[in-house]
Biopython code that builds the backbone (N, CA, C, O; Angstrom):
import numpy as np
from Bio.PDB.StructureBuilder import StructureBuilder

atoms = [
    (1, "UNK", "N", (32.671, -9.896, -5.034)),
    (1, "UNK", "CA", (32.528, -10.213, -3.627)),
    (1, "UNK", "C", (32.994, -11.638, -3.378)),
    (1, "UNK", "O", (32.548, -12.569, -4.048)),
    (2, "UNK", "N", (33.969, -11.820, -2.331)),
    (2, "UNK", "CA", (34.005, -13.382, -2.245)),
    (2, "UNK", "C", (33.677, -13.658, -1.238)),
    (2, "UNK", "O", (34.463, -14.461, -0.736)),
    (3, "UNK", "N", (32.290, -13.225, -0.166)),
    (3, "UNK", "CA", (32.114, -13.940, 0.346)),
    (3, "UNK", "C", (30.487, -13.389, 0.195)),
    (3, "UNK", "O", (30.286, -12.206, -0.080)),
    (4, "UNK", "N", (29.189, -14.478, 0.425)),
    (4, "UNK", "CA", (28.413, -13.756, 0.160)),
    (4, "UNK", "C", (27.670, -13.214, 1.182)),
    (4, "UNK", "O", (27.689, -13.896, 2.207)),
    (5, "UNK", "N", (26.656, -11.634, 1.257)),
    (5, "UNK", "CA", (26.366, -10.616, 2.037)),
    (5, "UNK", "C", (25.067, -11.067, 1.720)),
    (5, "UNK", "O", (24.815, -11.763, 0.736)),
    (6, "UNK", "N", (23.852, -10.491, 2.938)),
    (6, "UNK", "CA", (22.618, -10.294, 2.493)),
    (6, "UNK", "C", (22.359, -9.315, 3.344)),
    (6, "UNK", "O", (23.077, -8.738, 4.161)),
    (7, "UNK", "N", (20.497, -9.118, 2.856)),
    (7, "UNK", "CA", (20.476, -8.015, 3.382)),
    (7, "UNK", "C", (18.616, -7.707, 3.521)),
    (7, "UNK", "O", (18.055, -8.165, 2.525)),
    (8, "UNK", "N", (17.979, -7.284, 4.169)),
    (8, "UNK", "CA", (16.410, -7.087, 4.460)),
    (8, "UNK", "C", (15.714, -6.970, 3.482)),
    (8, "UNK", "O", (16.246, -6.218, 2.666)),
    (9, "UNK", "N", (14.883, -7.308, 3.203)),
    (9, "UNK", "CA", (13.510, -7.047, 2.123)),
    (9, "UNK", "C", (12.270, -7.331, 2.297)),
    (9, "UNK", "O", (11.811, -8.333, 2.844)),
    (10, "UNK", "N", (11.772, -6.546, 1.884)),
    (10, "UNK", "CA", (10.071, -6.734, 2.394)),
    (10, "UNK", "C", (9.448, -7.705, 1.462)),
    (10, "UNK", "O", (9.908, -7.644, 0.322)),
    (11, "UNK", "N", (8.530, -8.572, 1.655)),
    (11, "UNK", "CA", (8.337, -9.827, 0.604)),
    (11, "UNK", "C", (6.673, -10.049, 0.844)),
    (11, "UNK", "O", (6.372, -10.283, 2.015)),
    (12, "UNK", "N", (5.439, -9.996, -0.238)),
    (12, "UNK", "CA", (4.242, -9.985, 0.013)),
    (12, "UNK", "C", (4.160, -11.510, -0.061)),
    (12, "UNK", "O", (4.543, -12.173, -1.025)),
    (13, "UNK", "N", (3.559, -12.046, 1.187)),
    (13, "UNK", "CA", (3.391, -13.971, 1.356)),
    (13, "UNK", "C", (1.533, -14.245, 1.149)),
    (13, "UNK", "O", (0.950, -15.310, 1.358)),
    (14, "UNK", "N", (1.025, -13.182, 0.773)),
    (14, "UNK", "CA", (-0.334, -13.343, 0.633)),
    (14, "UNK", "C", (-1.272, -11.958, 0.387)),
    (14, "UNK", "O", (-0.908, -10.993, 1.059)),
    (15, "UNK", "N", (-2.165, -11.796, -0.290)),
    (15, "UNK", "CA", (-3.572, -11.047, -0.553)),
    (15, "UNK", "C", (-3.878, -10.331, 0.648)),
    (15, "UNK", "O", (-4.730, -10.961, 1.274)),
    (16, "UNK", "N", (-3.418, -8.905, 1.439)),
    (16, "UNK", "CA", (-4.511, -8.416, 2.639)),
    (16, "UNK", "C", (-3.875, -9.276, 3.522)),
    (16, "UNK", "O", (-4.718, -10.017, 4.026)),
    (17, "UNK", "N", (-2.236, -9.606, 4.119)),
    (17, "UNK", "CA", (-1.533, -10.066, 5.370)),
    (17, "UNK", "C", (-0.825, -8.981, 5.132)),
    (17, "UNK", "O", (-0.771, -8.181, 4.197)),
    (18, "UNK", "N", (-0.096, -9.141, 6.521)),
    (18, "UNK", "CA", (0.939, -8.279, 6.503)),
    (18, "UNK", "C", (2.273, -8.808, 5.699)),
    (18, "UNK", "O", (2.481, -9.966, 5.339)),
    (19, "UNK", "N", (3.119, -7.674, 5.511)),
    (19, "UNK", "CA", (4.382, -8.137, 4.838)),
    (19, "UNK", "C", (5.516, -8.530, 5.472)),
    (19, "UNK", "O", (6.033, -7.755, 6.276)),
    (20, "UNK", "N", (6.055, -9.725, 5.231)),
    (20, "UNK", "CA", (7.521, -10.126, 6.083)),
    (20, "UNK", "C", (8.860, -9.317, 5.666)),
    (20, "UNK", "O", (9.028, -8.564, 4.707)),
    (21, "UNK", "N", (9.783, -9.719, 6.714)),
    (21, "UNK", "CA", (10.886, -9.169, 6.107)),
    (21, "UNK", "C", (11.625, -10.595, 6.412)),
    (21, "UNK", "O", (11.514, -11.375, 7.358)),
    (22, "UNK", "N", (12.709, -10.629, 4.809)),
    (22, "UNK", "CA", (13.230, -11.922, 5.212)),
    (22, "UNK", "C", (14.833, -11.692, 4.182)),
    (22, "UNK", "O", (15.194, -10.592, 3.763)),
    (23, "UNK", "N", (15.235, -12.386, 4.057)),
    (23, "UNK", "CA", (16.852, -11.967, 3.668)),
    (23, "UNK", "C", (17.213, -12.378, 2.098)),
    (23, "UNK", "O", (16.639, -13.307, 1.529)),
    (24, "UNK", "N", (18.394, -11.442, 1.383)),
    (24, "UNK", "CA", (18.055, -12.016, 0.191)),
    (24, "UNK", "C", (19.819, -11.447, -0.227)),
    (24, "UNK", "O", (20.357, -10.425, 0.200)),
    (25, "UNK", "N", (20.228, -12.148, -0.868)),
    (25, "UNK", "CA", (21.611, -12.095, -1.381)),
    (25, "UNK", "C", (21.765, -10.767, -1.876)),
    (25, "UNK", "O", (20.985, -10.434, -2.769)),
    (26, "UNK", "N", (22.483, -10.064, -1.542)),
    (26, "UNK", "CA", (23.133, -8.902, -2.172)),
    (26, "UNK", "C", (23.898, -8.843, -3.004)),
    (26, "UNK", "O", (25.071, -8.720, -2.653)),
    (27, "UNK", "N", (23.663, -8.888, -4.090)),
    (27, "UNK", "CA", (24.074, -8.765, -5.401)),
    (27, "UNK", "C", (24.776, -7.777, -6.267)),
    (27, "UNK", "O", (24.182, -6.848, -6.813)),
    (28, "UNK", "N", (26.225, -8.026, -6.395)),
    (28, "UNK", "CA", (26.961, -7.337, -6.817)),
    (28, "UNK", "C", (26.989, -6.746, -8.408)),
    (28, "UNK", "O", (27.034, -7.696, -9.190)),
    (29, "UNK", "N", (26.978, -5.648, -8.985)),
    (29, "UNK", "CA", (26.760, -5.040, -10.188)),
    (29, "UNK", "C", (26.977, -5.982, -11.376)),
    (29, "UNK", "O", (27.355, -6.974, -10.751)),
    (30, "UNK", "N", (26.993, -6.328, -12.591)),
    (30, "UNK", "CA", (28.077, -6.330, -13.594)),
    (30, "UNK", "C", (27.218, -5.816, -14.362)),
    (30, "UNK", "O", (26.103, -5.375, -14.085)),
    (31, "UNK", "N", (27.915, -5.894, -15.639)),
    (31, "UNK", "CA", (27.865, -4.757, -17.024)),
    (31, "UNK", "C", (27.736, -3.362, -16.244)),
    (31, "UNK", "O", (28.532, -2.956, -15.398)),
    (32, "UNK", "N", (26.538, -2.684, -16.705)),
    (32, "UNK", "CA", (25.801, -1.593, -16.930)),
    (32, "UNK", "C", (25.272, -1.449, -15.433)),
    (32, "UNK", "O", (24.529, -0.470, -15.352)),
    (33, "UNK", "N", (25.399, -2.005, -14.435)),
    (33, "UNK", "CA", (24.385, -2.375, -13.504)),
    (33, "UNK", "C", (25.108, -1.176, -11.859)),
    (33, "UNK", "O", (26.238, -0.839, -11.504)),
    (34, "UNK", "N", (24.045, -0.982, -11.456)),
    (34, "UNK", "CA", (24.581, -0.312, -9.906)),
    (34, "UNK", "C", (23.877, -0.731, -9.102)),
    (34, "UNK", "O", (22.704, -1.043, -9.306)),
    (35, "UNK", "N", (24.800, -0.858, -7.446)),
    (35, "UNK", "CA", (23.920, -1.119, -6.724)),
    (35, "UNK", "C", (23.427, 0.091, -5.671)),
    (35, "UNK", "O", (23.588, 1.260, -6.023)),
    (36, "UNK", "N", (22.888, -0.183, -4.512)),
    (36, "UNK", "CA", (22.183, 1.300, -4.752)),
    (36, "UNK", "C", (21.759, 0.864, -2.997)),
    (36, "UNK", "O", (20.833, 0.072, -2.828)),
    (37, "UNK", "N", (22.343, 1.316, -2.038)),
    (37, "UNK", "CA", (21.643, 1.274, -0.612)),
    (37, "UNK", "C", (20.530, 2.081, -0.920)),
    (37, "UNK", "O", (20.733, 3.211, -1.364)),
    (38, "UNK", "N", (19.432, 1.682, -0.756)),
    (38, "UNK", "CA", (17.917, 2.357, -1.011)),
    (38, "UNK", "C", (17.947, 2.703, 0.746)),
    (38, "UNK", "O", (18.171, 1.964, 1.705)),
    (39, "UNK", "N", (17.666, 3.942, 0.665)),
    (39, "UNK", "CA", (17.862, 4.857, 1.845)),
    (39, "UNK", "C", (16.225, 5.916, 2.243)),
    (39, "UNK", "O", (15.966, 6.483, 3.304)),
    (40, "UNK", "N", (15.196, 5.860, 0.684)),
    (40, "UNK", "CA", (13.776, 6.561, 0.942)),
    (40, "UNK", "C", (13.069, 5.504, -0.430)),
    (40, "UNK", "O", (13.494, 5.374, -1.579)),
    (41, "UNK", "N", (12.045, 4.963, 0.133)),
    (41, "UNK", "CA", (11.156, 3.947, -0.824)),
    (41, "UNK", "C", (9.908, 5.009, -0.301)),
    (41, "UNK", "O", (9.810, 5.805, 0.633)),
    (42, "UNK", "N", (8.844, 4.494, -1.634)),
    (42, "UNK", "CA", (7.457, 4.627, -1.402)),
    (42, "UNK", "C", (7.036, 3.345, -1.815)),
    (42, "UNK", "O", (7.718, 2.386, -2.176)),
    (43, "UNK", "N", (5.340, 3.516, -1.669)),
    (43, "UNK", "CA", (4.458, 2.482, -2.380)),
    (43, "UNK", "C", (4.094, 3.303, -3.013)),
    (43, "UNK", "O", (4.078, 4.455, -2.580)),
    (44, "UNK", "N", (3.532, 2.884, -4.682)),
    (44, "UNK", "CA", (2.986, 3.508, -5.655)),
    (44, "UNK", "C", (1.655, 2.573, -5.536)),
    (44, "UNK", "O", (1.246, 1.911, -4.582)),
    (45, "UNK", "N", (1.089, 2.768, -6.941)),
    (45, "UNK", "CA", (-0.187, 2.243, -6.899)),
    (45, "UNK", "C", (-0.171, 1.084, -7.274)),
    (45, "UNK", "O", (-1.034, 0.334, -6.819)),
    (46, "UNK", "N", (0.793, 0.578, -8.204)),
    (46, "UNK", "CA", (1.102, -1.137, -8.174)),
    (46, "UNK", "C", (1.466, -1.639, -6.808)),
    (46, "UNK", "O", (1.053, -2.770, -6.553)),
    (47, "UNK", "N", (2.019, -1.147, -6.064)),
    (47, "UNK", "CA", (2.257, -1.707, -4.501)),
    (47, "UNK", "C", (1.154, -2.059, -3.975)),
    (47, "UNK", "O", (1.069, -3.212, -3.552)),
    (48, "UNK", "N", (0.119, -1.235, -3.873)),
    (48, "UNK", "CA", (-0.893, -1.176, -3.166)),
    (48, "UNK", "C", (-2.138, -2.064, -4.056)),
    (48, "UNK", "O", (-2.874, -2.858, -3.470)),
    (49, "UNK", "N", (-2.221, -1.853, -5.232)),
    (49, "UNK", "CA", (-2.885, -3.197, -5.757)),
    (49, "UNK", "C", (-1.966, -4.530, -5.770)),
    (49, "UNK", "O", (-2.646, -5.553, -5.698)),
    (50, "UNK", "N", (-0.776, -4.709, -5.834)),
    (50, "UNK", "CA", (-0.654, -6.448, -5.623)),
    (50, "UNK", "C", (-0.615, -6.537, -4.252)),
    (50, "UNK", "O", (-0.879, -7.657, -3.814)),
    (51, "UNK", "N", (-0.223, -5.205, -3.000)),
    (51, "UNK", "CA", (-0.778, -5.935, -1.671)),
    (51, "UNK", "C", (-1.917, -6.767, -1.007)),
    (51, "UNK", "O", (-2.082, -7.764, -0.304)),
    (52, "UNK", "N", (-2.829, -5.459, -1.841)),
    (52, "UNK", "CA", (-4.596, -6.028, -1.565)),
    (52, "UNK", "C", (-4.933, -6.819, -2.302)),
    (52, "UNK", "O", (-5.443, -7.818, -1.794)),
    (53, "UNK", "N", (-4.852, -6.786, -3.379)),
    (53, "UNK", "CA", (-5.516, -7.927, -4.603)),
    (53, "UNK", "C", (-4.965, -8.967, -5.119)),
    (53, "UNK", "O", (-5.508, -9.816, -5.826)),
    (54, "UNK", "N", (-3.371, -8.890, -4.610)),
    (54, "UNK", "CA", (-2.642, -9.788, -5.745)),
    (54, "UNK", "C", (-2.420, -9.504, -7.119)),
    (54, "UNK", "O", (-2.099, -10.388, -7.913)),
    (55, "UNK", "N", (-2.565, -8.396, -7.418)),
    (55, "UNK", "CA", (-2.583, -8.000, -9.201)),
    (55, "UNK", "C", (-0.747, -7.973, -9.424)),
    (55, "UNK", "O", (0.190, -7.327, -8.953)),
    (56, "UNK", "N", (-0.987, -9.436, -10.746)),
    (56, "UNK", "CA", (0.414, -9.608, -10.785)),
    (56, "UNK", "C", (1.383, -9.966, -9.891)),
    (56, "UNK", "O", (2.503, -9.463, -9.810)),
    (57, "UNK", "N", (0.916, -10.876, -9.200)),
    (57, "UNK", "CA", (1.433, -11.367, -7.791)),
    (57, "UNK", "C", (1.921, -13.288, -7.987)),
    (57, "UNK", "O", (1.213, -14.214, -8.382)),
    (58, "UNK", "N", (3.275, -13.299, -7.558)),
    (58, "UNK", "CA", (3.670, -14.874, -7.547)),
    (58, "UNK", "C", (3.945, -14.576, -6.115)),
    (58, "UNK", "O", (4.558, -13.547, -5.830)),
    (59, "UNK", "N", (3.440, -15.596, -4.969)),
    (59, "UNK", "CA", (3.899, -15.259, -3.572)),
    (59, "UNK", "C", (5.611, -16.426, -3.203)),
    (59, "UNK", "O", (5.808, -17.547, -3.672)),
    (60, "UNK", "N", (6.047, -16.063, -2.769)),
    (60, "UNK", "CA", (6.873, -15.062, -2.383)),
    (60, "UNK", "C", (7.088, -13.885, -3.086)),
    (60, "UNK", "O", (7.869, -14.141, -4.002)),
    (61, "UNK", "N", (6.732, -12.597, -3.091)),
    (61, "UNK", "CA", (7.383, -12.001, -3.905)),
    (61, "UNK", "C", (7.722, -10.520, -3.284)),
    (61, "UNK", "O", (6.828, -10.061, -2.574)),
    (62, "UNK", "N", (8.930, -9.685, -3.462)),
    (62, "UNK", "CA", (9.571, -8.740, -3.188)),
    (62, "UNK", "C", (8.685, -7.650, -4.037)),
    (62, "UNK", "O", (8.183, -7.831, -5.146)),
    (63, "UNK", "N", (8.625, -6.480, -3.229)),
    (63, "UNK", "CA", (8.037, -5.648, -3.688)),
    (63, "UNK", "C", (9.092, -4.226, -3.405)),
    (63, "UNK", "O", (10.146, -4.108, -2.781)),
    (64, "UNK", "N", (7.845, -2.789, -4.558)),
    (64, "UNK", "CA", (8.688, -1.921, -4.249)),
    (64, "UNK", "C", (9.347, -0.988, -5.725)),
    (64, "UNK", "O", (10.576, -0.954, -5.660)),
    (65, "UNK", "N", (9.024, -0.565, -6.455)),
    (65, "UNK", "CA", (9.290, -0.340, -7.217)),
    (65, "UNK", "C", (9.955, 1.651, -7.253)),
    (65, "UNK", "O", (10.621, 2.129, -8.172)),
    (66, "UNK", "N", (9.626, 2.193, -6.345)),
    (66, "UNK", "CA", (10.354, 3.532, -6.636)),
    (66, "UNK", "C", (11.337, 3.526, -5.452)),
    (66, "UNK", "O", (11.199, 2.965, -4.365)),
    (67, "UNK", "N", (12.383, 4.289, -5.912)),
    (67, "UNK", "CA", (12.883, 4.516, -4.399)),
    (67, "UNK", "C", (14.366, 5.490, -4.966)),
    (67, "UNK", "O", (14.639, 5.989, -6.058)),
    (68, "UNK", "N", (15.062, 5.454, -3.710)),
    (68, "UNK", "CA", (16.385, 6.408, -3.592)),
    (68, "UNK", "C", (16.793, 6.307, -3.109)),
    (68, "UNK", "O", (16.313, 5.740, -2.127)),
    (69, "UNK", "N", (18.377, 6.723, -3.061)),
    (69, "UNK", "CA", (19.503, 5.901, -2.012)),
    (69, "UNK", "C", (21.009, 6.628, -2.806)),
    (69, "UNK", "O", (21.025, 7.617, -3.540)),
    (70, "UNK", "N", (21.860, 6.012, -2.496)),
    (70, "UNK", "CA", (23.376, 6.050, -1.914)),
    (70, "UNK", "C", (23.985, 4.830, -3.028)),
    (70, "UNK", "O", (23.720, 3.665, -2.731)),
    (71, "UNK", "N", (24.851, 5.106, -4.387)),
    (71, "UNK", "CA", (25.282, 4.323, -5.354)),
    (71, "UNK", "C", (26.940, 3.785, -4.365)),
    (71, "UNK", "O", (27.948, 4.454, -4.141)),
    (72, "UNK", "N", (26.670, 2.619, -4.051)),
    (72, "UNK", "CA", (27.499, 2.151, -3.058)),
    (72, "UNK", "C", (28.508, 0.963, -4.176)),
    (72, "UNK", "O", (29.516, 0.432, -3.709)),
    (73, "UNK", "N", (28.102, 0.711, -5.488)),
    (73, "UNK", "CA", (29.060, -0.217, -6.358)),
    (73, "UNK", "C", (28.488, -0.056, -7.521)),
    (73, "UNK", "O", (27.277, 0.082, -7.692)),
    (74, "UNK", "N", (29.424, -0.067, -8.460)),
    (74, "UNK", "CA", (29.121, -0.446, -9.924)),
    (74, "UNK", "C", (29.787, -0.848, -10.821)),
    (74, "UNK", "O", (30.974, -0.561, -10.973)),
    (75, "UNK", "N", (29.249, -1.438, -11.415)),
    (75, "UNK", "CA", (29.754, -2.774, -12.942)),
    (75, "UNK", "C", (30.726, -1.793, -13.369)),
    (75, "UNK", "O", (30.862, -0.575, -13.250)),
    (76, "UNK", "N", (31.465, -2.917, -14.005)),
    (76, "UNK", "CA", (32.531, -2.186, -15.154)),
    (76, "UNK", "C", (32.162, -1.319, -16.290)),
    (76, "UNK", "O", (32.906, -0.387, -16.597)),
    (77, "UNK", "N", (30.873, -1.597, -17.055)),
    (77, "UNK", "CA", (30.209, -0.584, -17.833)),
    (77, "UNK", "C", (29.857, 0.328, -17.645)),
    (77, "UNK", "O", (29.799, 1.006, -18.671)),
    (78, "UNK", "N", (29.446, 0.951, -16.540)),
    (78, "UNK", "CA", (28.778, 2.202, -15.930)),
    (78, "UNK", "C", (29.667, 3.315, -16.513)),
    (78, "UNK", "O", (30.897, 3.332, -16.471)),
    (79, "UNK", "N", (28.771, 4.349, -17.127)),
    (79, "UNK", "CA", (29.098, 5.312, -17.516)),
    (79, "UNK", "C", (28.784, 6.685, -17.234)),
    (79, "UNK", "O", (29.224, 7.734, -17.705)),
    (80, "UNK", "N", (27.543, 6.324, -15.971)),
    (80, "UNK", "CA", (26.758, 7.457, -15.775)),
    (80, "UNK", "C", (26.651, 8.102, -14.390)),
    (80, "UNK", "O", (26.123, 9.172, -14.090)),
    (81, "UNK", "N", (27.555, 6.799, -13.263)),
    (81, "UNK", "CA", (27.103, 6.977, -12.175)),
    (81, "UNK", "C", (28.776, 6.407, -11.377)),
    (81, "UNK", "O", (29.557, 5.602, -11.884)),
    (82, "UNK", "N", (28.980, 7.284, -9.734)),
    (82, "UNK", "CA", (30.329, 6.610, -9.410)),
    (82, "UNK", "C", (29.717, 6.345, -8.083)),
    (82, "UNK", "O", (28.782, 7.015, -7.645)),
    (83, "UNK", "N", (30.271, 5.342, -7.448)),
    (83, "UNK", "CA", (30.459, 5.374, -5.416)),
    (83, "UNK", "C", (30.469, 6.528, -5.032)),
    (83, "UNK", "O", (31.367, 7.336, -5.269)),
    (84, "UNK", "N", (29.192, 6.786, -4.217)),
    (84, "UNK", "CA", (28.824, 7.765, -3.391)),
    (84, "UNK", "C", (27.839, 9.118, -4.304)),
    (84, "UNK", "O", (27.730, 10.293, -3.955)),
    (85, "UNK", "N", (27.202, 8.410, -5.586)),
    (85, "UNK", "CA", (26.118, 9.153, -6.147)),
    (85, "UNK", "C", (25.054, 9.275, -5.416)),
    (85, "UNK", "O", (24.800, 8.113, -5.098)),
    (86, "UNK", "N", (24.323, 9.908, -4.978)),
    (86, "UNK", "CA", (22.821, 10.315, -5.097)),
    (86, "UNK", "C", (22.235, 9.868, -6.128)),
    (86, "UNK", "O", (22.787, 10.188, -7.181)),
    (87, "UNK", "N", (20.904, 8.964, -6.257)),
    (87, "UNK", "CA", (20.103, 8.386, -7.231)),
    (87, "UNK", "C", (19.197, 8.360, -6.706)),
    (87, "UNK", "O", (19.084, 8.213, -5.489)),
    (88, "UNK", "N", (18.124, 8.527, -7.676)),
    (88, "UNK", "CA", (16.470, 7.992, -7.199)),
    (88, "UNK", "C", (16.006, 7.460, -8.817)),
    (88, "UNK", "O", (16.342, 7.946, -9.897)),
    (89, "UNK", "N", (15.147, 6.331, -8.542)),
    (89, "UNK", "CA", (14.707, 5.532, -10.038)),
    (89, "UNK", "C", (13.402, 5.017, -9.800)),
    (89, "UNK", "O", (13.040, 5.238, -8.644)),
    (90, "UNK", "N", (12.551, 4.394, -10.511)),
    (90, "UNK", "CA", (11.661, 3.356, -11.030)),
    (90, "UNK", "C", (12.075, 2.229, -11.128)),
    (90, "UNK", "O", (12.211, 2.111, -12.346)),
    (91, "UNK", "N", (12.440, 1.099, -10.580)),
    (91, "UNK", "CA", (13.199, -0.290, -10.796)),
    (91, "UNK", "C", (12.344, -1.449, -10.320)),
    (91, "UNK", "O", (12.313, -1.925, -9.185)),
    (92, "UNK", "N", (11.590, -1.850, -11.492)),
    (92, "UNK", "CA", (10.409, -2.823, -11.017)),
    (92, "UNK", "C", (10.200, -4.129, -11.441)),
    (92, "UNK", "O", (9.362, -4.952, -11.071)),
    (93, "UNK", "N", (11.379, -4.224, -12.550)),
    (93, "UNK", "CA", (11.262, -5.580, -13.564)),
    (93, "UNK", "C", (11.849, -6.696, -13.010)),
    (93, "UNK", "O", (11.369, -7.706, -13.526)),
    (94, "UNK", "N", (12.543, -6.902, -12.318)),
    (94, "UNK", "CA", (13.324, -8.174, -11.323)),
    (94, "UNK", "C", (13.505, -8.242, -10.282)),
    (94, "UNK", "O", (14.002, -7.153, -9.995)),
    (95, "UNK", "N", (13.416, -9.074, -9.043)),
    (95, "UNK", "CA", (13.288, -9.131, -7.477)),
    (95, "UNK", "C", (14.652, -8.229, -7.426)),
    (95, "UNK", "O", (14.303, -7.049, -7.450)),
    (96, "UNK", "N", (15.547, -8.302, -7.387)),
    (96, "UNK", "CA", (16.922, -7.581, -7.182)),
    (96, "UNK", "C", (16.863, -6.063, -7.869)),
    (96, "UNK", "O", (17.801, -5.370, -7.474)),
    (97, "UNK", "N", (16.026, -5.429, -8.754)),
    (97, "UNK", "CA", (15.972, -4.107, -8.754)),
    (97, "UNK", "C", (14.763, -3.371, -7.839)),
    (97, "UNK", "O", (14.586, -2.153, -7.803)),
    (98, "UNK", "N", (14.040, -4.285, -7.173)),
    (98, "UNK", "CA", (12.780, -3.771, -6.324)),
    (98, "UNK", "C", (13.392, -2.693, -5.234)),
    (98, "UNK", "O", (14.621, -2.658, -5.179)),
    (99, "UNK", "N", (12.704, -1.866, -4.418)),
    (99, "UNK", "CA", (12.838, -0.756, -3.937)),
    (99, "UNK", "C", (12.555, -1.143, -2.103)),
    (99, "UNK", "O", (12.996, -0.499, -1.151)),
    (100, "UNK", "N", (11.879, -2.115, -2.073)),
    (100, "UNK", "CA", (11.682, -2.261, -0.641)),
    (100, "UNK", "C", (12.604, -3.191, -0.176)),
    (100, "UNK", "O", (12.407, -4.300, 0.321)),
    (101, "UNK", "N", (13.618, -2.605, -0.399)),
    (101, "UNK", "CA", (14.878, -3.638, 0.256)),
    (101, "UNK", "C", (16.282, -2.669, 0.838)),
    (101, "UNK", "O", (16.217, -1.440, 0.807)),
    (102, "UNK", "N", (16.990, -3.082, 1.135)),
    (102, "UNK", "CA", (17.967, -2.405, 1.728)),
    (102, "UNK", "C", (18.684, -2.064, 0.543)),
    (102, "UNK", "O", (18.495, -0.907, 0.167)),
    (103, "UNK", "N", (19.166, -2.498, 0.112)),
    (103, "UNK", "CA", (20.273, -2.819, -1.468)),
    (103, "UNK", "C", (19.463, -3.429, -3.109)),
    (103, "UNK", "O", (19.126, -4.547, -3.497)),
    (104, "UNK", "N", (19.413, -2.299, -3.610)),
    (104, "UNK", "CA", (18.845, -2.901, -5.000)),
    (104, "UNK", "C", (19.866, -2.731, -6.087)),
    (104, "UNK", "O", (20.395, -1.628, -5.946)),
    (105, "UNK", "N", (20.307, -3.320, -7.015)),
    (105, "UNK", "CA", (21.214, -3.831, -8.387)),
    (105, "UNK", "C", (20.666, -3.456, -9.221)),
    (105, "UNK", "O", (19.771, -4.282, -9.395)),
    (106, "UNK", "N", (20.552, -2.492, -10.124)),
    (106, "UNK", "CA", (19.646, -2.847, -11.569)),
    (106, "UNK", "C", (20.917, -1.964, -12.029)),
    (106, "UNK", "O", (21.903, -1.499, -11.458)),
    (107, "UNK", "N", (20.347, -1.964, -13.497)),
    (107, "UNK", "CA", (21.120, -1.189, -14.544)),
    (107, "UNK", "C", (21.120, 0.496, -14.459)),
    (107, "UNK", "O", (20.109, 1.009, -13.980)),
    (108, "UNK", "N", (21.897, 1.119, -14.777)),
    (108, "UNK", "CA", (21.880, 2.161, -14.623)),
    (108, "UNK", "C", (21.059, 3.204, -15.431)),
    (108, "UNK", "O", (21.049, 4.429, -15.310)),
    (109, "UNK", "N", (20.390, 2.423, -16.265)),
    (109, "UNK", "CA", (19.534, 3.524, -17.284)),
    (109, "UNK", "C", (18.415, 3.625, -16.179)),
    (109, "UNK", "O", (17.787, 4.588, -16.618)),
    (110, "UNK", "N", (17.806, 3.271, -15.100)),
    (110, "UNK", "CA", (16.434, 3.261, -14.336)),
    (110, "UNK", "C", (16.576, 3.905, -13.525)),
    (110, "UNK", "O", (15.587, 4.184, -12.846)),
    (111, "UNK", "N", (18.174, 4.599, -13.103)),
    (111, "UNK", "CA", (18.109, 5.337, -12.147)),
    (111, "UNK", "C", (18.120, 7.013, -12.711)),
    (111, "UNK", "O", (17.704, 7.318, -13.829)),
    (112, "UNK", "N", (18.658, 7.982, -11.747)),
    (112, "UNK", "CA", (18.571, 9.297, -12.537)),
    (112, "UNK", "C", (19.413, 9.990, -11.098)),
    (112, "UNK", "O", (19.036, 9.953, -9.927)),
    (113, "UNK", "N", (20.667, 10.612, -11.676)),
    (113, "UNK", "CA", (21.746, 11.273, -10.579)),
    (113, "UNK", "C", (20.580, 12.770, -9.664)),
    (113, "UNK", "O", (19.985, 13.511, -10.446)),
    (114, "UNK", "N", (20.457, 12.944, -8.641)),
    (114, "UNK", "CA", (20.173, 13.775, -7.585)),
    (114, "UNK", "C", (21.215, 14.514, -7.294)),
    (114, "UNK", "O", (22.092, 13.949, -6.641)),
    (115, "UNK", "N", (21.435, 15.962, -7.676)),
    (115, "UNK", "CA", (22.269, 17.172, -7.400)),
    (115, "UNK", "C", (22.434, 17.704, -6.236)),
    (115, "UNK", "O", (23.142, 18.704, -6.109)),
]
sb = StructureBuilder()
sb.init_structure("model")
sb.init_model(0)
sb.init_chain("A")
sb.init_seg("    ")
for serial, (resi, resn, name, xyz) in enumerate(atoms, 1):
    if name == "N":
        sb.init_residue(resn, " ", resi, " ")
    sb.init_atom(name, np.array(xyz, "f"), 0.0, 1.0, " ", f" {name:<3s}", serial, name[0])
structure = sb.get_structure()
């Protein structure tokens, strides 16, 4: 990308507030990696305990860990997935693979192709 894009994400700023939405670089694939217009998110039960409790919580922090969407780019390594896949994954280990965002990046082993 040479110029840079962003794009919505939901971000927990505290324990039991509501959640903001605020903007965050859209991040283009490399290696192994896809990116992924997240198009259906849930909250699981880690969502819902670091909303209320903070469990495992640094504030600012992006949340969101399941979701599904539309494989809109991918790294030169990708072996599993092309532009314009169907995917749904688990992607919970880094702000940029989280699920409550418009566009999430992670590697392609976390996702799983939809027929």
């Amino acid at each position: 990308m040479s110029t840079q894009r962003n794009h919505d994400g939901l971000v927990l700023v505290g324990a039991r507030v509501p959640y903001e939405v605020r903007k965050f670089p859209t991040v283009s694939p490399t290696g192994d990696e896809i990116r992924v217009n997240v198009k259906w998110t849930a909250s699981t039960p880690l969502d819902l305990h670091q909303a209320d409790g903070g469990l495992l919580v640094e504030y600012p922090m992006r949340t969101g860990s399941t979701g599904a969407g539309i494989v809109v780019e991918v790294g030169p390594d990708v072996k599993h997935f092309k532009i314009g896949d169907r995917v749904f994954g688990f992607a919970h280990q880094k702000p940029e693979w989280k699920t409550h965002q418009e566009y999430a990046t992670a590697p392609e082993w976390v996702f799983g192709k939809v027929r």
